[in-house]
C-alpha positions in Angstrom: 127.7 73.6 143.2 123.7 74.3 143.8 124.7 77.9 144.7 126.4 78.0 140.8 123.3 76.4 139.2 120.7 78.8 141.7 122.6 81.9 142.1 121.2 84.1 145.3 118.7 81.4 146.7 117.6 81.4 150.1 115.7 78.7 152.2 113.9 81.6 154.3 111.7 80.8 157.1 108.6 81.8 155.0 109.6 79.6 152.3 109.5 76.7 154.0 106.8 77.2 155.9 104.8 77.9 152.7 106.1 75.0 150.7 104.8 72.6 153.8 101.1 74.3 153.9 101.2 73.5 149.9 102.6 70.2 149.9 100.0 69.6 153.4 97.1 71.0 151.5 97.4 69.0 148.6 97.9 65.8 149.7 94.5 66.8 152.3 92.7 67.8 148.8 93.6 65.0 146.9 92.4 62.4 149.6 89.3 64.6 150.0 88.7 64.4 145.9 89.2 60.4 146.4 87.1 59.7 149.2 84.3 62.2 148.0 82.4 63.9 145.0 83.0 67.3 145.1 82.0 69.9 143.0 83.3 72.3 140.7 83.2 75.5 142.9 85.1 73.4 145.7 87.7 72.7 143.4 87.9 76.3 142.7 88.0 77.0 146.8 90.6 74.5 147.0 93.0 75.6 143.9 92.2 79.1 145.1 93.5 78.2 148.6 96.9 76.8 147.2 97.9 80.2 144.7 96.7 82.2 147.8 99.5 80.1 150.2 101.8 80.4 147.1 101.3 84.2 146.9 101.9 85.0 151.0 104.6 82.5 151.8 106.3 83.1 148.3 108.0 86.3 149.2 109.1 88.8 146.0 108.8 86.0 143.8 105.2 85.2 145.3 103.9 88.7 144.2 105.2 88.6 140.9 103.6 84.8 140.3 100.6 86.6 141.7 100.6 89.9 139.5 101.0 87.4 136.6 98.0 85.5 137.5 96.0 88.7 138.4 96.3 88.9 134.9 94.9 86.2 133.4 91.8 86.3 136.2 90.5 89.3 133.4 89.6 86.2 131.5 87.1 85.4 133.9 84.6 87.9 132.9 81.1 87.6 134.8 82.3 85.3 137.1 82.1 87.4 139.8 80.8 86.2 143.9 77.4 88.1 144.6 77.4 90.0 148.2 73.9 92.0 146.9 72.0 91.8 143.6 74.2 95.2 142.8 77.1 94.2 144.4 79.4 91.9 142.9 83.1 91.1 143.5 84.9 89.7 141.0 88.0 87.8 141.8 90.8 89.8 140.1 89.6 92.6 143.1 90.0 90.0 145.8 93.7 89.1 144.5 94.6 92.4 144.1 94.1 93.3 147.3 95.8 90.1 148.7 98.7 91.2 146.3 98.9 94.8 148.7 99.1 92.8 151.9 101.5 91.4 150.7 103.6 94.1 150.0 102.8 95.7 153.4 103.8 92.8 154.9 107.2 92.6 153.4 107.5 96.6 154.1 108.1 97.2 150.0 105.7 100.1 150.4 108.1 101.8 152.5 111.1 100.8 151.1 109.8 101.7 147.0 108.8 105.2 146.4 105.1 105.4 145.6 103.1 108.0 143.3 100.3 109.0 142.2 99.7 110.8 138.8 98.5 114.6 139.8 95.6 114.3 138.7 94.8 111.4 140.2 95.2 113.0 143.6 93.2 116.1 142.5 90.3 113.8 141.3 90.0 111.7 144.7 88.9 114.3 147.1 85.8 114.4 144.7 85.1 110.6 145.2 84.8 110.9 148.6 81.9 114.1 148.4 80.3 111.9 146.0 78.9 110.0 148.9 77.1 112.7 150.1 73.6 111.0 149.4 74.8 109.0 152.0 73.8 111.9 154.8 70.0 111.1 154.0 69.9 107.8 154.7 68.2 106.6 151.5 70.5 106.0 149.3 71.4 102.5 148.0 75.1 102.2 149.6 75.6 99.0 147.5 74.9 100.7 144.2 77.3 103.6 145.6 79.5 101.5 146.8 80.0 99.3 143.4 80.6 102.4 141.5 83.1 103.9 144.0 85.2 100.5 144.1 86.0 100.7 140.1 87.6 103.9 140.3 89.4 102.9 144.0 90.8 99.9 142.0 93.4 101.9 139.7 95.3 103.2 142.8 96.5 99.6 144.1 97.2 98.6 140.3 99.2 102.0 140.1 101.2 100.8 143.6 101.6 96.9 142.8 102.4 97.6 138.8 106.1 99.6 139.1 107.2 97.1 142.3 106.7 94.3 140.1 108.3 95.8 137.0 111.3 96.5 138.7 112.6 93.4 136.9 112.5 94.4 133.6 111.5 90.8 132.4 108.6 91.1 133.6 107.4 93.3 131.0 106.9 89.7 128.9 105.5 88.1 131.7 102.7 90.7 132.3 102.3 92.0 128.5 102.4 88.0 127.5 99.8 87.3 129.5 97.3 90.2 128.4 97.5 88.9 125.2 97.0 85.4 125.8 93.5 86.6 127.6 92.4 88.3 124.7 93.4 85.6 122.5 91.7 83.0 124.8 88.5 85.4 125.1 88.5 85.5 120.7 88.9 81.9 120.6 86.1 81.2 122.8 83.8 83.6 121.3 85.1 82.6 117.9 84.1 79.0 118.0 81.0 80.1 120.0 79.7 81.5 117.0 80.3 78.6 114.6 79.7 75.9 116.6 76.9 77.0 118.9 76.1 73.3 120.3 79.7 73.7 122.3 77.3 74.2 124.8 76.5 70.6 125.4 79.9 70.0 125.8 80.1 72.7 128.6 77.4 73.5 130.0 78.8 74.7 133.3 80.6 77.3 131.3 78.6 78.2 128.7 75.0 79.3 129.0 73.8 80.1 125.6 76.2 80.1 122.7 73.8 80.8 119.7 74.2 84.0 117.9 71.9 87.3 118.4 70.5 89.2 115.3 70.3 92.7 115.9 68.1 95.4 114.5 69.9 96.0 111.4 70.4 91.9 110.5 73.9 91.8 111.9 74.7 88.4 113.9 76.8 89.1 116.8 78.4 86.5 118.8 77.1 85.9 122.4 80.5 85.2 124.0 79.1 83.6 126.5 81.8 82.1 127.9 83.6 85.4 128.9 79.9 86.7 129.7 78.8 89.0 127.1 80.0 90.8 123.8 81.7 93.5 125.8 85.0 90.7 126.1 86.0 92.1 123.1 86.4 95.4 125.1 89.8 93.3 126.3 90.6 92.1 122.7 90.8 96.0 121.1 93.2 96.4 124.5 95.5 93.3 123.8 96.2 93.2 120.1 98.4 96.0 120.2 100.8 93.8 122.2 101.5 92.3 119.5 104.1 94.6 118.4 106.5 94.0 121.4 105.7 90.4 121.8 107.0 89.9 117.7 110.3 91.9 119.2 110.3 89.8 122.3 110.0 86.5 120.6 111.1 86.1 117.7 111.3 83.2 116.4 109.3 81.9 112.8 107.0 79.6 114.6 106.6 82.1 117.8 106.1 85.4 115.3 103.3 82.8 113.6 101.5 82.1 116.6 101.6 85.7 117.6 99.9 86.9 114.0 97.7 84.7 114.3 96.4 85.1 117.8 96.3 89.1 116.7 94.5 88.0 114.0 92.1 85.7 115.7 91.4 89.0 118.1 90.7 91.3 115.4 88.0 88.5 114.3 86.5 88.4 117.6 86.3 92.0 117.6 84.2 91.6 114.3 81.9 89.4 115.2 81.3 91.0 118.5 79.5 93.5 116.5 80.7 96.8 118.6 80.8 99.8 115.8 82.8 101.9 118.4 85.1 99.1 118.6 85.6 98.9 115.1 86.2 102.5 115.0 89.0 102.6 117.6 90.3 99.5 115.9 90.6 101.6 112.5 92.1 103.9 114.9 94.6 102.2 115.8 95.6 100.9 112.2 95.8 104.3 110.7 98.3 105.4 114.1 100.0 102.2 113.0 100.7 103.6 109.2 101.8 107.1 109.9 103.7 106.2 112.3 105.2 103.0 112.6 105.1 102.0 108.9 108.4 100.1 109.1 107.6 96.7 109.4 104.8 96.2 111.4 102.0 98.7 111.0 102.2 97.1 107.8 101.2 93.9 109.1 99.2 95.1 111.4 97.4 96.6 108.2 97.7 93.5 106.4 96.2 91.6 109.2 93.1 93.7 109.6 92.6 93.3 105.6 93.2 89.6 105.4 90.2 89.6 108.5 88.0 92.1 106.9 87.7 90.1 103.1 88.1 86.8 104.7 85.4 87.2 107.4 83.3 89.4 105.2 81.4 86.5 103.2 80.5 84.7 106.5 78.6 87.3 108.7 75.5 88.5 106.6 74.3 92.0 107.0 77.7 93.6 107.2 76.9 96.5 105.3 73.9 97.1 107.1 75.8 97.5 110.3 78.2 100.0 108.6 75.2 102.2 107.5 73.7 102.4 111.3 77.3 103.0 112.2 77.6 105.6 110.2 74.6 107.1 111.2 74.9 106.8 115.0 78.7 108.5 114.9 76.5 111.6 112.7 74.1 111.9 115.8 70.7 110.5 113.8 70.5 107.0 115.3 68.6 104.5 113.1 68.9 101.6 115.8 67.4 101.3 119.3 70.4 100.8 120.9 71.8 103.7 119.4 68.7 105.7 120.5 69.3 104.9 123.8 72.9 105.9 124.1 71.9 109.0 122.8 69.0 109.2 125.3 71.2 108.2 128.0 73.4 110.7 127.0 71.3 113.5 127.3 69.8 112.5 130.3 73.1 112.9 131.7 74.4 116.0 130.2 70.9 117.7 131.9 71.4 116.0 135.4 75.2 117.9 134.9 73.5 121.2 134.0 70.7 121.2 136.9 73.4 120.0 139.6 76.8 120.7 138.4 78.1 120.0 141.3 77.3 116.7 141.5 74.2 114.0 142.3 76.3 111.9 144.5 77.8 108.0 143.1 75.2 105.7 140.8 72.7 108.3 140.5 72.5 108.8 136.9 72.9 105.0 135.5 74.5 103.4 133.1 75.4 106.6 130.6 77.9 104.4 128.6 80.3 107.2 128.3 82.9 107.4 131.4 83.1 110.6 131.5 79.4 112.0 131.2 78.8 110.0 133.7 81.4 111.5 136.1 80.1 114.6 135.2 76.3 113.8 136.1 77.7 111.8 139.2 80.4 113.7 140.8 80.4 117.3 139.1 81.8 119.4 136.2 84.7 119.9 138.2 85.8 116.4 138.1 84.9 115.3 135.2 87.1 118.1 133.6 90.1 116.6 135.9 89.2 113.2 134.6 89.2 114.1 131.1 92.3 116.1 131.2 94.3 113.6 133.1 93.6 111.2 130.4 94.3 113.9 127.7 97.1 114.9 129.0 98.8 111.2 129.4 98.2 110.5 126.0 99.9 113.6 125.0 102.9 112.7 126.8 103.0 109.4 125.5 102.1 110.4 122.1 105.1 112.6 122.7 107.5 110.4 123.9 106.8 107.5 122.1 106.9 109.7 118.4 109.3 112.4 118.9 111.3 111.5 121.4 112.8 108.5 120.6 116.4 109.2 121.2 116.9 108.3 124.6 115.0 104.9 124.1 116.3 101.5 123.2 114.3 99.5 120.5 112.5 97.5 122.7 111.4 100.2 124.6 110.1 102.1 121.7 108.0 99.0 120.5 106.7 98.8 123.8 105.7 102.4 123.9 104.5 102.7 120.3 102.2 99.4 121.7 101.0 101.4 124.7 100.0 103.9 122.8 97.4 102.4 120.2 96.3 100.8 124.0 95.8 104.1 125.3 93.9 105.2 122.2 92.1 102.5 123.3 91.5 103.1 126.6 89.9 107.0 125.2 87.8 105.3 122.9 86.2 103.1 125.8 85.9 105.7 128.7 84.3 108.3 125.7 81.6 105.7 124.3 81.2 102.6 126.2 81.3 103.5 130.1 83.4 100.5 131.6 83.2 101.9 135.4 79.5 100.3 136.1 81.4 96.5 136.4 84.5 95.3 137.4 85.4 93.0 134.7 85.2 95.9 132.6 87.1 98.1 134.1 89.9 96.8 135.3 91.8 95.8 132.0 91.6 99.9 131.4 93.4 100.6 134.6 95.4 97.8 133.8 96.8 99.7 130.3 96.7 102.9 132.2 98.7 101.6 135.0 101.8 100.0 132.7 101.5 103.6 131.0 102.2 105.0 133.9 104.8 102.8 135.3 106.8 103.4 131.2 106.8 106.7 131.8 109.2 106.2 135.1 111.6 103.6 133.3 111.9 105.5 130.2 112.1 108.9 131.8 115.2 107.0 134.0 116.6 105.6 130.7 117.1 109.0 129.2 119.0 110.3 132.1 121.2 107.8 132.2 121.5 108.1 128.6 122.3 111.7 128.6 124.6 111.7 131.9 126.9 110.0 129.6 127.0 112.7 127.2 128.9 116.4 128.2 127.6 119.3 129.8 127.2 121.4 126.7 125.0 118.4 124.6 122.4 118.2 127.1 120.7 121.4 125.3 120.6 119.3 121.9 119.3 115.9 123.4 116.9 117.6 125.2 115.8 119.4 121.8 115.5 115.7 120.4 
């Protein structure tokens, strides 16, 4: 009869030993927590210790409760553990490494076929030169060292991503959750702004909630909870999901919820005050109308209008910040944070010119532009490779996702057509923001990049099967499709 109700479930050796060390641990915590005051980073330890027990004695399922949770530690932000003053880890790093361990300890990296994007393998080789400043002795291996970690992060989310999306329903799980942590991250920074004395109310968790007024008299929100204003780098990446999620879920009161989480996002987004932000996001709407204006680039439309004339009236200067915008994008800054960006920027592009082959990692800065600063760090050559491996992803999803729909099923092509205003995303950030400088920021880019990368695979298997039911002589046509 329990076989019936649990199909294919196993008391394994691991299992049990694992569900003792939990069951062990937390009756040792809870007597602990009653016999002492403890604090709230020993609470964190000791929940930390019982997901980590979860994760290693939970086999396959284990991994995939811990790929789930990797990605709602993005909503962490600054919370990161200090080793130097310019070497941080944040925690998402820690579990994602945890998360391989565990995989080469259950041998699923020998038994699942692992690769790399091509251009990933040609741009690695030049990660490695780039610690040539090393040879001298005088170079500051924890600045280095921080640098070269962001980029090594994408390969283990590129090996742990397609293992764990071998179940398809997993897709919800993961895109679910993504949008959850930008919701959560909007909320925050939402109420932040309105209610600023939150603060006395959590004061562990929130430093200074009280709005900043920039040069040109717009008031941004702190988000100060998340860390700083570049959470809603995480929002412009998550609201797209909100085009599969309304397929996935689809129910009046679930669709609600979703709209207005999207829409909370979108506000976030506004009052974080980013103009490039608000770019891509304008982006993404105007992809949304040529190209998906069935049902829901019109909401997604809609939505964006509804924020834009409701939030308007409450955050003064508005038009101010449009002007700058304007201005900056045109290459005559008015601001001085635009100035510096463009300083930055041009400090880089010479440092490329006088040593194109490279000044070795974290020499150049913060450029806030990805790729400039690859180019000023590492070389021309692999800053080219960079940019073209992004380039050319997007064109094949661009591709796939808008004119080459025929082998896909509907939820695949929502989930694509998502991805892709993602993507657009993920360009927009590496061109003007330069996320590589912290974890926290990077990671939700690999993140998009890596579930690109893994819905490439699936669809591309999809379309075989789809056309090896077909005979010989239509394979021309549906190819042509």
């Amino acid at each position: 009869m329990l076989e019936q109700v649990i199909p294919r479930f196993k008391l394994t050796k691991s299992f049990l030993v694992g569900t003792a060390l939990i069951v062990i641990g937390s009756i040792g915590f809870d007597l602990y927590v009653v016999e002492n005051r403890i604090s709230y980073r020993e609470v964190i330890v000791g929940l930390a210790g019982l997901i980590v027990a979860v994760i290693v004695f939970g086999g396959a399922r284990g991994i995939r409760f811990g790929f789930v949770l990797w990605v709602l530690t993005l909503a962490l932000g600054y919370r990161t553990l200090e080793v130097t003053p310019s070497l941080r880890i944040h925690p998402a790093e820690l579990l994602l490494w945890l998360l391989i361990l565990c995989l080469m300890a259950h041998r699923e990296l020998v038994t699942n076929h692992i690769a790399l994007p091509h251009w990933l393998w040609m741009f690695i080789p030049f990660w490695i030169f780039a610690w040539w400043p090393m040879i001298f002795g005088d170079a500051p291996w924890d600045k280095m060292l921080n640098e070269f970690r962001n980029f090594l992060l994408l390969i283990p989310l590129i090996i742990v991503a397609p293992i764990v999306l071998q179940r398809r329903k997993m897709w919800r799980y993961l895109i679910g959750g993504f949008f959850v942590v930008g919701a959560w991250i909007a909320l925050m920074g939402v109420i932040e702004y309105w209610v600023p004395d939150i603060t006395k109310v959590f004061p562990a968790f929130i430093k200074d909630a009280k709005a900043e007024p920039t040069a040109d008299g717009f008031v941004r929100a702190q988000f100060s909870f998340w860390g700083s204003q570049s959470a809603t780098f995480v929002c412009a990446l998550a609201v797209p999901m909100a085009v599969p999620l309304a397929q996935w879920w689809r129910r009046s009161w679930q669709r609600f919820s979703i709209a207005f989480a999207a829409a909370l996002q979108l506000l976030g987004i506004y009052v974080g005050g980013y103009r490039s932000i608000w770019l891509i996001i304008l982006i993404q709407v105007l992809i949304a109308l040529l190209f998906g204006v069935k049902r829901h680039g019109l909401i997604l439309a809609i939505l964006c209008l509804v924020v834009a004339v409701s939030g308007y009236q409450y955050i003064p200067n508005s038009h101010e910040r449009v002007v700058s915008s304007i201005a900056a994008f045109r290459g005559t800054p008015l601001d001085h944070s635009s100035l510096d960006r463009k300083e930055r920027a041009l400090d880089a592009i010479d440092r490329t010119i006088t040593s194109p082959l490279g000044n070795g990692w974290a020499t150049v800065g913060w450029v806030h532009s990805d790729f400039l600063q690859v180019a000023a760090n590492q070389g021309i050559v692999p800053a080219l490779i960079f940019i073209i491996g992004y380039l050319y992803t997007l064109f094949r999803l661009a591709r796939r996702v808008l004119f080459l729909r025929s082998g896909l099923n509907v939820e695949r092509d929502y989930l694509g057509f998502a991805l892709l205003l993602a993507f657009v995303t993920v360009g927009g950030l590496l061109t003007t923001q330069g996320v590589e400088v912290l974890p926290q920021l990077i990671l939700p880019v690999w993140f998009v990049w890596a579930l690109v990368e893994v819905w490439f695979r699936q669809t591309a298997e999809q379309t075989e099967v789809s056309y090896s039911y077909a005979p010989g002589y239509l394979y021309s046509a549906a190819n042509v499709q």
